[in-house]
C-alpha positions in Angstrom: 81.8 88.2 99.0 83.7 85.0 98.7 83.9 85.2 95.0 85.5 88.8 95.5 87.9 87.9 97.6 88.6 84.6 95.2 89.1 86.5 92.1 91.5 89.2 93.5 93.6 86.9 96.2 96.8 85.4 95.1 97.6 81.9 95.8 98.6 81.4 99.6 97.1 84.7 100.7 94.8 84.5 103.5 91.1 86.6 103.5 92.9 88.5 107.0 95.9 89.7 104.8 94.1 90.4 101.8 92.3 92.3 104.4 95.0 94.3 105.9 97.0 94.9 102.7 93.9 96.5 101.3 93.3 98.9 104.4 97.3 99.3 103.9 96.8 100.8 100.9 94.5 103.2 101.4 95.8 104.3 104.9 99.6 104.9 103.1 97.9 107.1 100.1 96.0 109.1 102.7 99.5 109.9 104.5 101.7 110.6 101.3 98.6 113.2 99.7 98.0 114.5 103.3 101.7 115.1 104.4 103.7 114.8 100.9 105.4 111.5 101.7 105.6 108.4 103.4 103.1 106.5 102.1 105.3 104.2 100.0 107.9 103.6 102.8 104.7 102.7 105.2 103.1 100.2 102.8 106.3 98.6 101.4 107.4 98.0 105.2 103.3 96.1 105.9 104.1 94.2 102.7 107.6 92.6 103.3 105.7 91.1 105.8 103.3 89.6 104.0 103.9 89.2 100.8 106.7 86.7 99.1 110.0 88.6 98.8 109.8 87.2 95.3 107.0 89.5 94.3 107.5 92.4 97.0 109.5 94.7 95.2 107.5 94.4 91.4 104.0 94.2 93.4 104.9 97.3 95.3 106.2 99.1 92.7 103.1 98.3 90.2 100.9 99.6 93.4 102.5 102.8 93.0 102.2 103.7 89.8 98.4 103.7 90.5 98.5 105.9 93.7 101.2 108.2 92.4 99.1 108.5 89.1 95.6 108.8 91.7 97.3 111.6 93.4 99.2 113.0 90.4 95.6 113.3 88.3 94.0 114.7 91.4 96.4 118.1 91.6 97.3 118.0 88.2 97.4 121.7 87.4 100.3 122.1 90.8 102.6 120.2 88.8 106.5 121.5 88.4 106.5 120.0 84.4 110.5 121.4 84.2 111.8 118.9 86.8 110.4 116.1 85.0 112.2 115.2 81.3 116.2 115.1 82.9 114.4 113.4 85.8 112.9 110.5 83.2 116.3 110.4 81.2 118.4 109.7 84.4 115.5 107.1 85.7 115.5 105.3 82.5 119.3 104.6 82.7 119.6 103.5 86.2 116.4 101.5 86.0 118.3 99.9 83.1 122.0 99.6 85.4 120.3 98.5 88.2 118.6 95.6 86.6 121.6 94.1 84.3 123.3 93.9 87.8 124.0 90.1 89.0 125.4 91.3 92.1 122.8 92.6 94.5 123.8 95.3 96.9 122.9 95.0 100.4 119.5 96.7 101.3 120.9 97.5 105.0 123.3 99.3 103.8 121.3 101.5 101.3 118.5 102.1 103.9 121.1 103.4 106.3 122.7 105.8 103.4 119.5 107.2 101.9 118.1 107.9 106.0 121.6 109.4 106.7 121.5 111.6 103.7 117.7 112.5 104.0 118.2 113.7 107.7 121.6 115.5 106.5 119.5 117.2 103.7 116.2 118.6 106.5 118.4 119.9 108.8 121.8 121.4 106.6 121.7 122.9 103.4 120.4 120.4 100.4 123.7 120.6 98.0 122.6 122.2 94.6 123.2 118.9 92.9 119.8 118.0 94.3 118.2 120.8 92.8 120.0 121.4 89.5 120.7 117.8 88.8 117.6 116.4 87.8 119.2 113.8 85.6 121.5 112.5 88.4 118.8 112.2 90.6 116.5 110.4 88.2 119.5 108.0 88.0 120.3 107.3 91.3 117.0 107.2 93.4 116.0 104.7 89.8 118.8 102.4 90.4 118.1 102.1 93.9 114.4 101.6 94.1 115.5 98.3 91.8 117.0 97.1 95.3 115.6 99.0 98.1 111.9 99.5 96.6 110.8 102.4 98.1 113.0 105.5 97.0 110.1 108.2 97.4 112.4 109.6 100.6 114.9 110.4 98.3 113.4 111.7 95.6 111.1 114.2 98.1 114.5 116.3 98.7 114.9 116.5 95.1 111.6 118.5 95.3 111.4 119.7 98.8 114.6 121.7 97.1 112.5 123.7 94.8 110.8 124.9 97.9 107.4 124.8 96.3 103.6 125.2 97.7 102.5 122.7 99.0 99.7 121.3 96.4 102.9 122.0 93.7 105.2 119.6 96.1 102.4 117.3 96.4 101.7 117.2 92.8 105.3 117.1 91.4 106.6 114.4 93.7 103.7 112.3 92.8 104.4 112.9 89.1 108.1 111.9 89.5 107.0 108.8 91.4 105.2 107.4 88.7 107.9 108.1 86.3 110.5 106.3 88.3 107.7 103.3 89.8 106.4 102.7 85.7 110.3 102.6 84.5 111.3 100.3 87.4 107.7 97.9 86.4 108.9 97.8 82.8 112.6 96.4 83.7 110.8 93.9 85.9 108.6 92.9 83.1 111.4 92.6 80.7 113.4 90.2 83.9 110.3 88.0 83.6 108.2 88.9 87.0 105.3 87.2 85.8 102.6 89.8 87.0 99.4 88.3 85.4 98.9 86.3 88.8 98.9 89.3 90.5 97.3 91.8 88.3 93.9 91.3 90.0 95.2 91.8 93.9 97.6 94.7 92.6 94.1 96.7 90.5 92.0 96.4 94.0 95.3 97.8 96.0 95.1 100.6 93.1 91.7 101.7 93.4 91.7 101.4 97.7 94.8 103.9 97.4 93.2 105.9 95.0 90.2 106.4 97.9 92.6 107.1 100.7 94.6 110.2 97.8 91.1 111.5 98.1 90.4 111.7 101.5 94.1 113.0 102.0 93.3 116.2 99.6 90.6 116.9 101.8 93.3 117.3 104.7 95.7 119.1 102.0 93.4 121.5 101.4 93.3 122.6 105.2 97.1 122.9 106.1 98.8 126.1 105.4 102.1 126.1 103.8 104.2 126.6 107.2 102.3 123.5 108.6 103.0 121.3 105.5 106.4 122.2 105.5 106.6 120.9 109.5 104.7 117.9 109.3 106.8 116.9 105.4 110.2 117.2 107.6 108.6 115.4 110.5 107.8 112.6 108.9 110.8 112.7 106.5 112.8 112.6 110.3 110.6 109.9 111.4 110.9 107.7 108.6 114.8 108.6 108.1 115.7 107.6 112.0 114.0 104.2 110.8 115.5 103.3 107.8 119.2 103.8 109.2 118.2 101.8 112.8 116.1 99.0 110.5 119.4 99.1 109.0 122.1 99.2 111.4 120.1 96.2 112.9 120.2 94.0 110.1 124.0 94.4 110.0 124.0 93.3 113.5 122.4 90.4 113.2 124.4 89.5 110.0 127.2 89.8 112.0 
């Protein structure tokens, strides 16, 4: 057991937080396959606080490529392919902008605008931009998941626009995840994030999320499409409401 947790720990990591990043994982792929979303925002917030801001944002984002590929693999056949070429285009480019940038935008101020626009989005009318500007969106949600991380909120109302089933939502979202999650690991590669110290920790984060996508599709399976669509805005409020008070309270203590 020691020699397991010795090969896969990072330097500085502790067996208690090896520990509860791994359960992490797992629990935040059972929510995003069981619900549609949320998963990514969950583990990104357990991580910032336990992982090196250094390596949060290309650790997190490697992590995701596995469970959005997990999940993805798992529905396959429920996928949308249409919304996903002008989504790449658009996620290569502002994957590309976002990293040339020197100047680094404030994250309080992009969690407050992407929970302000999600929440606008569940209860109004999604513009048809979302939905018939694939490319746009690919660019945007790309350029700031170089900053902020954890863009998956956005991207859902992208999809949650095509009002699909819910497997096909599922599916899609997870498809365009990994798109946007393996773009963003690239441009952190070329930066030089050195993720060979990692790689071990970050495979045995893939393979515990990969367990929890399964025991999510179980849950999937039993929720009608009226229930999936409650519990997706639910948590898309949830998690909204706390990425603009997280914040708003950041800019008050920066005051």
């Amino acid at each position: 057991m020691n020699f397991f947790y010795d090969a896969i720990m990072p330097d500085g990591m502790s067996y208690l937080v090896l520990l509860l990043l791994l359960a992490a994982s797992f629990v935040s792929s059972f929510i995003t396959v069981a619900f549609g979303i949320g998963g990514g925002a969950m583990l990104l917030a357990i991580m910032a606080t336990l992982v090196p801001p250094a390596a949060l944002i290309p650790t997190h984002g490697m992590i995701q490529i596995g469970s959005n590929l997990g999940r993805a693999l798992v529905v396959l056949k429920h996928i949308f392919w249409p919304a996903l070429p002008a989504f790449t285009i658009g996620s290569l480019i502002g994957a590309a902008v976002g990293g040339s940038l020197v100047v680094n935008i404030p994250p309080a101020w992009i969690q407050i605008a992407v929970g302000s626009f999600i929440i606008w989005s569940i209860f109004g009318r999604p513009p048809r931009g979302v939905r018939d500007w694939p490319l746009a969106v690919g660019l945007f949600s790309s350029f700031l998941t170089m900053f902020f991380g954890a863009t998956g909120l956005f991207v859902a109302t992208f999809t949650k626009s095509h009002e699909l089933p819910r497997h096909s939502h599922v599916a899609t979202h997870a498809a365009l995840m990994t798109v946007q999650h393996g773009v963003k690991t690239i441009a952190f590669g070329l930066l030089g994030f050195a993720f060979g110290e990692w790689l071990p920790f970050i495979i045995a984060m893939m393979v515990l999320g990969f367990l929890g996508t399964l025991a999510g599709k179980l849950l999937l399976n039993r929720l009608d499409d009226r229930r999936f669509r409650f519990a997706l805005d639910f948590v898309l409020v949830v998690l909204s409401v706390r990425l603009v008070l997280g914040g708003a309270w950041e800019l008050y203590q920066g005051r």
